[in-house]
mmCIF entry with sequence, helices, sheets and N, C-alpha, C, O atoms, coordinates in Angstrom:
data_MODEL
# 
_entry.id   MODEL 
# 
_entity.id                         1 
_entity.type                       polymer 
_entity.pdbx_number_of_molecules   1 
# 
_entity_poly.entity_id                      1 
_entity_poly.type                           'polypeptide(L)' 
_entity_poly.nstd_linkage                   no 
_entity_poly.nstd_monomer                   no 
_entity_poly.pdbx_seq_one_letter_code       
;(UNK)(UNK)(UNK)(UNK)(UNK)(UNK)(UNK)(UNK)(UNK)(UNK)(UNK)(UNK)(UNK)(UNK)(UNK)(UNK)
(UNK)(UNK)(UNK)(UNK)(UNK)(UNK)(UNK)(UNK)(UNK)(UNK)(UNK)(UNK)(UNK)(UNK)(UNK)(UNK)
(UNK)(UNK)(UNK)(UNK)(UNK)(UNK)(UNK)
;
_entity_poly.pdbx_seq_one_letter_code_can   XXXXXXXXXXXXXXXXXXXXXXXXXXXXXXXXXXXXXXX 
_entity_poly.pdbx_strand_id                 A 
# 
loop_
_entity_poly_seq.entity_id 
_entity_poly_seq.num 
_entity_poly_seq.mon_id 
_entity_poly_seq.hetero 
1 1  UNK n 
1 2  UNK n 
1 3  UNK n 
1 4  UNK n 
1 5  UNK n 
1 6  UNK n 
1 7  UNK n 
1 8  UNK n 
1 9  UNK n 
1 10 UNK n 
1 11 UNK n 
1 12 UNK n 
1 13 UNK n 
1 14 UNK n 
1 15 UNK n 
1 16 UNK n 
1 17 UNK n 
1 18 UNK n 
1 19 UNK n 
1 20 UNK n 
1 21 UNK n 
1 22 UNK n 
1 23 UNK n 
1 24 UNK n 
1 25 UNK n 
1 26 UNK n 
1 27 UNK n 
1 28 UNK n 
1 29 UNK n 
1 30 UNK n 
1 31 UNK n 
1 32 UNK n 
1 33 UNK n 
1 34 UNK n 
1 35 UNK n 
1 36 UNK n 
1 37 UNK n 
1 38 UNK n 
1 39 UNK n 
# 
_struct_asym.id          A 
_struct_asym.entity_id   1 
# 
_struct_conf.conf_type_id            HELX_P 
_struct_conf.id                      HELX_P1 
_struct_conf.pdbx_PDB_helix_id       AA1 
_struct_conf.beg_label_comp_id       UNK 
_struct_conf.beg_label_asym_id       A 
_struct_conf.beg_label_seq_id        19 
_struct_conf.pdbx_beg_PDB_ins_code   ? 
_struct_conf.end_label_comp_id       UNK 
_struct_conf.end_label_asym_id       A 
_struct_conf.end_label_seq_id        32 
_struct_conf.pdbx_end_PDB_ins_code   ? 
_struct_conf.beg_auth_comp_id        UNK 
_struct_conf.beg_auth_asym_id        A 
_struct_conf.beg_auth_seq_id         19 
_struct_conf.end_auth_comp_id        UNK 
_struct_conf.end_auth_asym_id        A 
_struct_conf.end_auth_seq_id         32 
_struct_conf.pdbx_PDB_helix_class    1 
_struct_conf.details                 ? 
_struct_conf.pdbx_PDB_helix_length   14 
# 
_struct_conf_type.id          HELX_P 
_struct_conf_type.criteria    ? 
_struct_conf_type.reference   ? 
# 
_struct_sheet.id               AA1 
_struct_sheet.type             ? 
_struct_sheet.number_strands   2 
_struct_sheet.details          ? 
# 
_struct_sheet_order.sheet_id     AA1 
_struct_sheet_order.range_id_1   1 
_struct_sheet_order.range_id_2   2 
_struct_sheet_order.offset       ? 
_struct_sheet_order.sense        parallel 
# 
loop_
_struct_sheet_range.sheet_id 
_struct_sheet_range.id 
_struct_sheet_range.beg_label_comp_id 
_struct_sheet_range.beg_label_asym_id 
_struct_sheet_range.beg_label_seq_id 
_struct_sheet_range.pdbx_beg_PDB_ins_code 
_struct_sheet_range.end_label_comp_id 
_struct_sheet_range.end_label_asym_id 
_struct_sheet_range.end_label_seq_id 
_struct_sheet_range.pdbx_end_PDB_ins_code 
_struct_sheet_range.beg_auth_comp_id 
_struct_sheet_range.beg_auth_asym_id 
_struct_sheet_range.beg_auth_seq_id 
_struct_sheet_range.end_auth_comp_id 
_struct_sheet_range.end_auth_asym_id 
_struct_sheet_range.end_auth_seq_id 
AA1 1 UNK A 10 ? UNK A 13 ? UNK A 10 UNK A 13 
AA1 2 UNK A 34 ? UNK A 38 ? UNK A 34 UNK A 38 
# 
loop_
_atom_site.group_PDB 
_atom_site.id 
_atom_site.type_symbol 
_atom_site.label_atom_id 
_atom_site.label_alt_id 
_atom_site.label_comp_id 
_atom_site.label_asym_id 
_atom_site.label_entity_id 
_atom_site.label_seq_id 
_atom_site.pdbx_PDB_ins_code 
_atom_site.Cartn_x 
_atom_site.Cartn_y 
_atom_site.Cartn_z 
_atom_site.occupancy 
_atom_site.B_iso_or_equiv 
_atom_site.pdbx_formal_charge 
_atom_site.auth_seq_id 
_atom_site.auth_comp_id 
_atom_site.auth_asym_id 
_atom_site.auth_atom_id 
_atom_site.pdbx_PDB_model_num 
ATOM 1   N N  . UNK A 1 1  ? 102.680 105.950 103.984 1.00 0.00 ? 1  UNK A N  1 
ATOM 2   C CA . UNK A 1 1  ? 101.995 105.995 105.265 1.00 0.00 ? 1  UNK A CA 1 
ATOM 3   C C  . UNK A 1 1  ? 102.008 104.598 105.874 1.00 0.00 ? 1  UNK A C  1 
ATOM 4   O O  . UNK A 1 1  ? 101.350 103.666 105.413 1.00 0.00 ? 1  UNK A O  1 
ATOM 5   N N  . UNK A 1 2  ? 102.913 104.504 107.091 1.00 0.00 ? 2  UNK A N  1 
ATOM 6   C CA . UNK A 1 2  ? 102.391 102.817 108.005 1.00 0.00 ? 2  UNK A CA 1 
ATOM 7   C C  . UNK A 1 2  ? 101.529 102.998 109.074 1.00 0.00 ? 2  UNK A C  1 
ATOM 8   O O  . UNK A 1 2  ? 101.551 103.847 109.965 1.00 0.00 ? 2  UNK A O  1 
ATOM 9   N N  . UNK A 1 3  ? 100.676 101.969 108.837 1.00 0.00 ? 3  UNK A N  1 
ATOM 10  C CA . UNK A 1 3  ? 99.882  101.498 110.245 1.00 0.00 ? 3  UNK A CA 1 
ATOM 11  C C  . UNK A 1 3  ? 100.335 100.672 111.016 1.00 0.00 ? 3  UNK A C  1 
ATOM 12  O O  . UNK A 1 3  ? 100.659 99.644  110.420 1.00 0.00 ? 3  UNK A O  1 
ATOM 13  N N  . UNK A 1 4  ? 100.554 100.637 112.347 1.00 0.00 ? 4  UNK A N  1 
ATOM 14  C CA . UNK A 1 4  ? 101.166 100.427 113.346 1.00 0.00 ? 4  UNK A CA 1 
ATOM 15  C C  . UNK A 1 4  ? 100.480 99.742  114.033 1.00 0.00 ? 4  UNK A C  1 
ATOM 16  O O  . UNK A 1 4  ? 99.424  100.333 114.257 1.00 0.00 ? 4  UNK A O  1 
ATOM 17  N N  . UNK A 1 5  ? 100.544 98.214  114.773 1.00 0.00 ? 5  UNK A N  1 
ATOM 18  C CA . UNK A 1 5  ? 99.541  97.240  115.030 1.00 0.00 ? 5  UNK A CA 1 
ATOM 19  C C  . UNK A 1 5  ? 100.795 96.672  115.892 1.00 0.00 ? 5  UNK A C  1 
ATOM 20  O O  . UNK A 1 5  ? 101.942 96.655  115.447 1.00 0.00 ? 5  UNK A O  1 
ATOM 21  N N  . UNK A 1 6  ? 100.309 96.057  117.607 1.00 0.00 ? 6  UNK A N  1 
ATOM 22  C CA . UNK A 1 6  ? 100.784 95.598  118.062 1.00 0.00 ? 6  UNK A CA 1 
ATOM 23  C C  . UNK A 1 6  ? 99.833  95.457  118.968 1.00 0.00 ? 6  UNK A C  1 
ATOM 24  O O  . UNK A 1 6  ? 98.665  95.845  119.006 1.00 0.00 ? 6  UNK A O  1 
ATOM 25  N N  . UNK A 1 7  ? 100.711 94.649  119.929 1.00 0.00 ? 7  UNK A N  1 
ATOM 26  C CA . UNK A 1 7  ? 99.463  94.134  121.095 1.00 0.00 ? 7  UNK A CA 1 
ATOM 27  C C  . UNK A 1 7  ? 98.722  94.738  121.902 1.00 0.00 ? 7  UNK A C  1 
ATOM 28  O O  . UNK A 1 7  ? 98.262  94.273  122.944 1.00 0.00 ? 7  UNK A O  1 
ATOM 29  N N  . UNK A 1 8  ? 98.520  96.121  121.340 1.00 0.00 ? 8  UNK A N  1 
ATOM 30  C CA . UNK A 1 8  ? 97.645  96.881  122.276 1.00 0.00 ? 8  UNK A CA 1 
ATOM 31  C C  . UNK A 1 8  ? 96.954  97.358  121.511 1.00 0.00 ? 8  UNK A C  1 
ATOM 32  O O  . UNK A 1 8  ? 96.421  98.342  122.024 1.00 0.00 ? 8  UNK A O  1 
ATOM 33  N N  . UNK A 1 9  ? 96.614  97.192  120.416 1.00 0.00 ? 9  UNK A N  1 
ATOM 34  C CA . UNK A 1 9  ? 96.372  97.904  119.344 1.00 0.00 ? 9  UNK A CA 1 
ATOM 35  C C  . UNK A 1 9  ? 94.739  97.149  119.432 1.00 0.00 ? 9  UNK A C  1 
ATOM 36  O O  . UNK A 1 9  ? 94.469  95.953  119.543 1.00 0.00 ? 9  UNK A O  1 
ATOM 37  N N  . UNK A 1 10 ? 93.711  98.465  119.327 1.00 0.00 ? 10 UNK A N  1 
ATOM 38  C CA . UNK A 1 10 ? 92.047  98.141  119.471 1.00 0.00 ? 10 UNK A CA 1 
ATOM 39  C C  . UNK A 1 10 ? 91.497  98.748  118.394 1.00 0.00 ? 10 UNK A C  1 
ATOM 40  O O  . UNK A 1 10 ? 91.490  99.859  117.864 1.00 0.00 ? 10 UNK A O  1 
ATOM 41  N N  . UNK A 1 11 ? 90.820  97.149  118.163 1.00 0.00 ? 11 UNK A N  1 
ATOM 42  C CA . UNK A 1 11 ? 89.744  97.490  116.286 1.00 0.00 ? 11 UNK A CA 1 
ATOM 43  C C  . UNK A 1 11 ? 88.589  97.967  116.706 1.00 0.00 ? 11 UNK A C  1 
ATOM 44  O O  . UNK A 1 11 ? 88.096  97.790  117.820 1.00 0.00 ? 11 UNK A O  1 
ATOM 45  N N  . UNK A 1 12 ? 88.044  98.721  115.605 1.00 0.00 ? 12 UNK A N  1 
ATOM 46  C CA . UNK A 1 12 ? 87.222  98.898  115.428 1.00 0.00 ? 12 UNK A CA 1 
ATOM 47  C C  . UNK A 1 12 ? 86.619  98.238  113.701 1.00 0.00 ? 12 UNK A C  1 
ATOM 48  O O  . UNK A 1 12 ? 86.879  98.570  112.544 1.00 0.00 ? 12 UNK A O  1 
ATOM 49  N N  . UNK A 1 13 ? 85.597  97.027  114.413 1.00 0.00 ? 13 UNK A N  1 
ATOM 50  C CA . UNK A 1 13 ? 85.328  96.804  112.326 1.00 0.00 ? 13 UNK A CA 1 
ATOM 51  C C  . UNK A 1 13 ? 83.832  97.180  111.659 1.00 0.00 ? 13 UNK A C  1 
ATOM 52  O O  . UNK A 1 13 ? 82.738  96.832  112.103 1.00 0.00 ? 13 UNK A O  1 
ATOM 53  N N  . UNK A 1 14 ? 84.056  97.861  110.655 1.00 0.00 ? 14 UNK A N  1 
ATOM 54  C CA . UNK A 1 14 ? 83.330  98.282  109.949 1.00 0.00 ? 14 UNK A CA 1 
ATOM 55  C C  . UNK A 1 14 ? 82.390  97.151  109.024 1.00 0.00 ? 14 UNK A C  1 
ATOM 56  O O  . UNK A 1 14 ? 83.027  96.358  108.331 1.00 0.00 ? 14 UNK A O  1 
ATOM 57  N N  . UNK A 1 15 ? 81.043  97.085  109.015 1.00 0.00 ? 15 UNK A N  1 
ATOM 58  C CA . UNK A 1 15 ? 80.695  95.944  108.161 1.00 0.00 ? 15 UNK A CA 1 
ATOM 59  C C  . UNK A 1 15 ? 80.610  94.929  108.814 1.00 0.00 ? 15 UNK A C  1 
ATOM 60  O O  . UNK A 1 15 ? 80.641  93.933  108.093 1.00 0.00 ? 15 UNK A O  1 
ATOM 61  N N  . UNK A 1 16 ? 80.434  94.536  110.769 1.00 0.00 ? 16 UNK A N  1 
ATOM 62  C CA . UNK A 1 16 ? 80.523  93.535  111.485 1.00 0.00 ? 16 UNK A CA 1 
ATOM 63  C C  . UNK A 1 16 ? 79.562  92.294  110.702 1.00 0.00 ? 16 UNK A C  1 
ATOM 64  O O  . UNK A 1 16 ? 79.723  91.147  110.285 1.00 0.00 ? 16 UNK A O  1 
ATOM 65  N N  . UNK A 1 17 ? 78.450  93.339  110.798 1.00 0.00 ? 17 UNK A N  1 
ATOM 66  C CA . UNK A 1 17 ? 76.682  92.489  110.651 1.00 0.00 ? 17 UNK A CA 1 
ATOM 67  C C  . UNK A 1 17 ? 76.665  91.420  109.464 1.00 0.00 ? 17 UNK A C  1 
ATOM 68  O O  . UNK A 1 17 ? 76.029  90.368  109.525 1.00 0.00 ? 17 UNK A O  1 
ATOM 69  N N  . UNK A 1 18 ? 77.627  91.917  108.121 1.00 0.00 ? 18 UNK A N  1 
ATOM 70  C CA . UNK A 1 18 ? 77.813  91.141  107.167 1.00 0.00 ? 18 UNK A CA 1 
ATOM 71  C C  . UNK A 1 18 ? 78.207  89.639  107.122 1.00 0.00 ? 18 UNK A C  1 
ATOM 72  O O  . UNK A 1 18 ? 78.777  89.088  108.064 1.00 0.00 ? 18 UNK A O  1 
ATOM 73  N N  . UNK A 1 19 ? 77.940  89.144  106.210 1.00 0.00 ? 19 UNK A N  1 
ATOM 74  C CA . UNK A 1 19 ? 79.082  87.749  106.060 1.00 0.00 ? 19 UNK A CA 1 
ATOM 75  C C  . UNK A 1 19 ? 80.263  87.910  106.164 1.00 0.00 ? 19 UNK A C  1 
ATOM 76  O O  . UNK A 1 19 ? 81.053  87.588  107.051 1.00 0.00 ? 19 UNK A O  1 
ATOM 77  N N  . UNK A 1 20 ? 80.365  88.351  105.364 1.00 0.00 ? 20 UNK A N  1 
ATOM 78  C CA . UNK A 1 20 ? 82.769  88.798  105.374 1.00 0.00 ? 20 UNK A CA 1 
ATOM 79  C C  . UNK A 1 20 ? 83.163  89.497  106.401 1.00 0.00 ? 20 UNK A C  1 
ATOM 80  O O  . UNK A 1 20 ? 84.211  89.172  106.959 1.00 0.00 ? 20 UNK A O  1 
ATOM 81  N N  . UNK A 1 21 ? 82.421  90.581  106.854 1.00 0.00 ? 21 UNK A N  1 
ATOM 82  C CA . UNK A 1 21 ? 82.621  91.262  108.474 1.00 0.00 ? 21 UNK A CA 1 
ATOM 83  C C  . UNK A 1 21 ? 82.595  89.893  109.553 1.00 0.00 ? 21 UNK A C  1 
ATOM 84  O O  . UNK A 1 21 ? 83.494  89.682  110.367 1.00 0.00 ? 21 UNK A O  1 
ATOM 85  N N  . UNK A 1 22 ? 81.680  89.234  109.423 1.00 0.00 ? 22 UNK A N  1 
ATOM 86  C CA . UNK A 1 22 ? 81.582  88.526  110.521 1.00 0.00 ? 22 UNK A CA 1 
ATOM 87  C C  . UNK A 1 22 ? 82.686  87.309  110.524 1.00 0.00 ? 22 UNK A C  1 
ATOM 88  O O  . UNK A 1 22 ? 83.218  86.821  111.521 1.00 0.00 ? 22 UNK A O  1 
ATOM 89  N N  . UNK A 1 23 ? 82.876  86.974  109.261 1.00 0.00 ? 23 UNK A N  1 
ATOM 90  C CA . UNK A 1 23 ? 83.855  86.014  109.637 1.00 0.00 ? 23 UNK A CA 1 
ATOM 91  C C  . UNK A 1 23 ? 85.148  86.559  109.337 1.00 0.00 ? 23 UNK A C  1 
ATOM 92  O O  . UNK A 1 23 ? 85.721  85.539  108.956 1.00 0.00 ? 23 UNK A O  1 
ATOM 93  N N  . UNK A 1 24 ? 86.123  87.628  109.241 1.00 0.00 ? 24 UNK A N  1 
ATOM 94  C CA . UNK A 1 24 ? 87.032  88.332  109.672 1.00 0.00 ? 24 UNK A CA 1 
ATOM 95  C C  . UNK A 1 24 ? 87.042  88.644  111.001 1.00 0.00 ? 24 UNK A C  1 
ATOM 96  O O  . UNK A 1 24 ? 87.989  88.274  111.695 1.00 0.00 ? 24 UNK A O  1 
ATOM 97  N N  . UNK A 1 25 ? 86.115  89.282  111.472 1.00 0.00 ? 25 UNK A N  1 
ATOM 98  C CA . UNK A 1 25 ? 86.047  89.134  112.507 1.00 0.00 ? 25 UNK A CA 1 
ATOM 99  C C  . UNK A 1 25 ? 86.335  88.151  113.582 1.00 0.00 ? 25 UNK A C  1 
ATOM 100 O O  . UNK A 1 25 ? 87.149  88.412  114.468 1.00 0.00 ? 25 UNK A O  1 
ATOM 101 N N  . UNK A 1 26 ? 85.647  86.957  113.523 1.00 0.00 ? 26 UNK A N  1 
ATOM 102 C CA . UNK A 1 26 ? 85.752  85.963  114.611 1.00 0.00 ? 26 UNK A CA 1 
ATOM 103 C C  . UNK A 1 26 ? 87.274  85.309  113.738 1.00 0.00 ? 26 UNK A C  1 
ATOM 104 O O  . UNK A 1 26 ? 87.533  84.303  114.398 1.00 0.00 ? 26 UNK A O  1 
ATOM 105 N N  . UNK A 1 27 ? 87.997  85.382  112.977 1.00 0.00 ? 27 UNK A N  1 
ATOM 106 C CA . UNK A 1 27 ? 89.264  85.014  112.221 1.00 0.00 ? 27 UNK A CA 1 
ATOM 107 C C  . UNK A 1 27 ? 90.177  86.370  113.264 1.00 0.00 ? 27 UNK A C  1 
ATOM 108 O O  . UNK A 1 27 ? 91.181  85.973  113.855 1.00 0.00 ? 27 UNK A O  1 
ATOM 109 N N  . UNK A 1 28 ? 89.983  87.112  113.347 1.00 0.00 ? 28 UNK A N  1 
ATOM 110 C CA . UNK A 1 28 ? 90.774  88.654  113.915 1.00 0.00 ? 28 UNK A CA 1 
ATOM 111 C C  . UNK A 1 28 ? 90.483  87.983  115.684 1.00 0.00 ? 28 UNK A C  1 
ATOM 112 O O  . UNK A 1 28 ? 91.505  87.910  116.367 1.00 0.00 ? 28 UNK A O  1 
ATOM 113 N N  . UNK A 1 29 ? 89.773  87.742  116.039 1.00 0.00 ? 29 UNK A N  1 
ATOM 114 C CA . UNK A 1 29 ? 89.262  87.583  117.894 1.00 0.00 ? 29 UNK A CA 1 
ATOM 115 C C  . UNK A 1 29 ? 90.564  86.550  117.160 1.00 0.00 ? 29 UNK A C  1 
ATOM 116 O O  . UNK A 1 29 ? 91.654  86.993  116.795 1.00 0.00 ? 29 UNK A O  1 
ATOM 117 N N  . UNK A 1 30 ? 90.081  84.941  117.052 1.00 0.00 ? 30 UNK A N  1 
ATOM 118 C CA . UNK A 1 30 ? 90.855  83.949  117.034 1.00 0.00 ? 30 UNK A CA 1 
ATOM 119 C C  . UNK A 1 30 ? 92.556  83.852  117.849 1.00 0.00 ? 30 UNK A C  1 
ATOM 120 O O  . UNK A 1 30 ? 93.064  83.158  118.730 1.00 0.00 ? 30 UNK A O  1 
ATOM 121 N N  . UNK A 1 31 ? 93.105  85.253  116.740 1.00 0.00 ? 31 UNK A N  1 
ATOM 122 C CA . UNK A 1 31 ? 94.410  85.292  116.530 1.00 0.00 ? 31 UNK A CA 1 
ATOM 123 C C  . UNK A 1 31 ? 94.646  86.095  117.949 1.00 0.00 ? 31 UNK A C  1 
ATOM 124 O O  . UNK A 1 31 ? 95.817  86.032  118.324 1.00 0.00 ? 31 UNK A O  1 
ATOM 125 N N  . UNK A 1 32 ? 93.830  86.782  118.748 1.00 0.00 ? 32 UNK A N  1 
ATOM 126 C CA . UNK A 1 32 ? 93.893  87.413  120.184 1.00 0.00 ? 32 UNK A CA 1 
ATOM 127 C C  . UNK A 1 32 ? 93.902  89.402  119.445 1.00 0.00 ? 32 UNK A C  1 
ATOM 128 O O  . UNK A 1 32 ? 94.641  90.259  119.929 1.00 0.00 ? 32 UNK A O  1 
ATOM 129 N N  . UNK A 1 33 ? 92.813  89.707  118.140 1.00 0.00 ? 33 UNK A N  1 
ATOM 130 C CA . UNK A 1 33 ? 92.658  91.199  118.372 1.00 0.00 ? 33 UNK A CA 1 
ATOM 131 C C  . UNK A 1 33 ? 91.741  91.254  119.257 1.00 0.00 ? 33 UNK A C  1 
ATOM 132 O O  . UNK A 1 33 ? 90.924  90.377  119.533 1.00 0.00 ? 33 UNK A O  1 
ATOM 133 N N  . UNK A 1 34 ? 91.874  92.397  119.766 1.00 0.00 ? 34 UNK A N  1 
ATOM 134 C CA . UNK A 1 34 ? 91.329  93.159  120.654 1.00 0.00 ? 34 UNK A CA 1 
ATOM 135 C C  . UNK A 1 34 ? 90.247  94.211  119.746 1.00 0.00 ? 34 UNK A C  1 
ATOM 136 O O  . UNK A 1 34 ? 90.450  95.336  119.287 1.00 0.00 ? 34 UNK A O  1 
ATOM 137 N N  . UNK A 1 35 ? 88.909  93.244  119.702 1.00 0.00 ? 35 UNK A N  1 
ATOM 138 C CA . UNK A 1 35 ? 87.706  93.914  118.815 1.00 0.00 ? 35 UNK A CA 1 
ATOM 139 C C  . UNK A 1 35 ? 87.087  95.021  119.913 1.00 0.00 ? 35 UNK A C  1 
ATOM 140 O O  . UNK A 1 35 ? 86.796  94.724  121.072 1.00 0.00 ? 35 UNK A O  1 
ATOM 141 N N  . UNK A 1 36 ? 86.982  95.999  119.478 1.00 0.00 ? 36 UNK A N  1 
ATOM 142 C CA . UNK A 1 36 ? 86.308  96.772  120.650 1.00 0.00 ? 36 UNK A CA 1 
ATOM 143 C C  . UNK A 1 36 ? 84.662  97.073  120.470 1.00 0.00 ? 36 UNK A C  1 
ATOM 144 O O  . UNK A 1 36 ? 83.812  96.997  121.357 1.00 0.00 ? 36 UNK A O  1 
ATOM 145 N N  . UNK A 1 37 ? 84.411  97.534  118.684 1.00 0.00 ? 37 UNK A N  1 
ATOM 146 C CA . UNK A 1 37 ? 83.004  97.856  118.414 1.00 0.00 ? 37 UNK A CA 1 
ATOM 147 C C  . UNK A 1 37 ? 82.690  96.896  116.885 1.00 0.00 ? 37 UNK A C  1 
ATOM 148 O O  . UNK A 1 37 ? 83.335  96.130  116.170 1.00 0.00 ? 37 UNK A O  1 
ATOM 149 N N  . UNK A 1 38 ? 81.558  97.372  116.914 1.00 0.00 ? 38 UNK A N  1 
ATOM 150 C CA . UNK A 1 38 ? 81.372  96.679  115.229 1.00 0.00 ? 38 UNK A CA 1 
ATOM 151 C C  . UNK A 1 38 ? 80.340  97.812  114.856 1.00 0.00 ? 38 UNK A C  1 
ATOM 152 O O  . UNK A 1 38 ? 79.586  98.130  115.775 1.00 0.00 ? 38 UNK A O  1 
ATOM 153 N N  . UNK A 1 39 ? 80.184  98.474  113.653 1.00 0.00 ? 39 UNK A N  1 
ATOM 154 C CA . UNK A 1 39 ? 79.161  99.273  113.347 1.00 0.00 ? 39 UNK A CA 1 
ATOM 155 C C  . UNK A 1 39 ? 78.773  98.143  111.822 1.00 0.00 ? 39 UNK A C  1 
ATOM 156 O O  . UNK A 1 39 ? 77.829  98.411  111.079 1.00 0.00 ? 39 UNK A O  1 
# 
């Protein structure tokens, strides 16, 4: 099975609120993802 990621491609991350969510996160924005939610 591939997952398919390109420049249009919108996250959703699981676990934002955490330590490791949060700094994946602002590491994922950095690089230009396109974060849409955080639960």
């Amino acid at each position: 099975m591939s997952i398919l990621v390109d420049e249009t491609t919108r996250v959703v991350v699981q676990g934002i609120t955490g330590r490791e969510g949060t700094f994946h996160t602002q590491q994922m924005k950095a690089y230009g993802t396109q974060i849409v939610a955080g639960v």
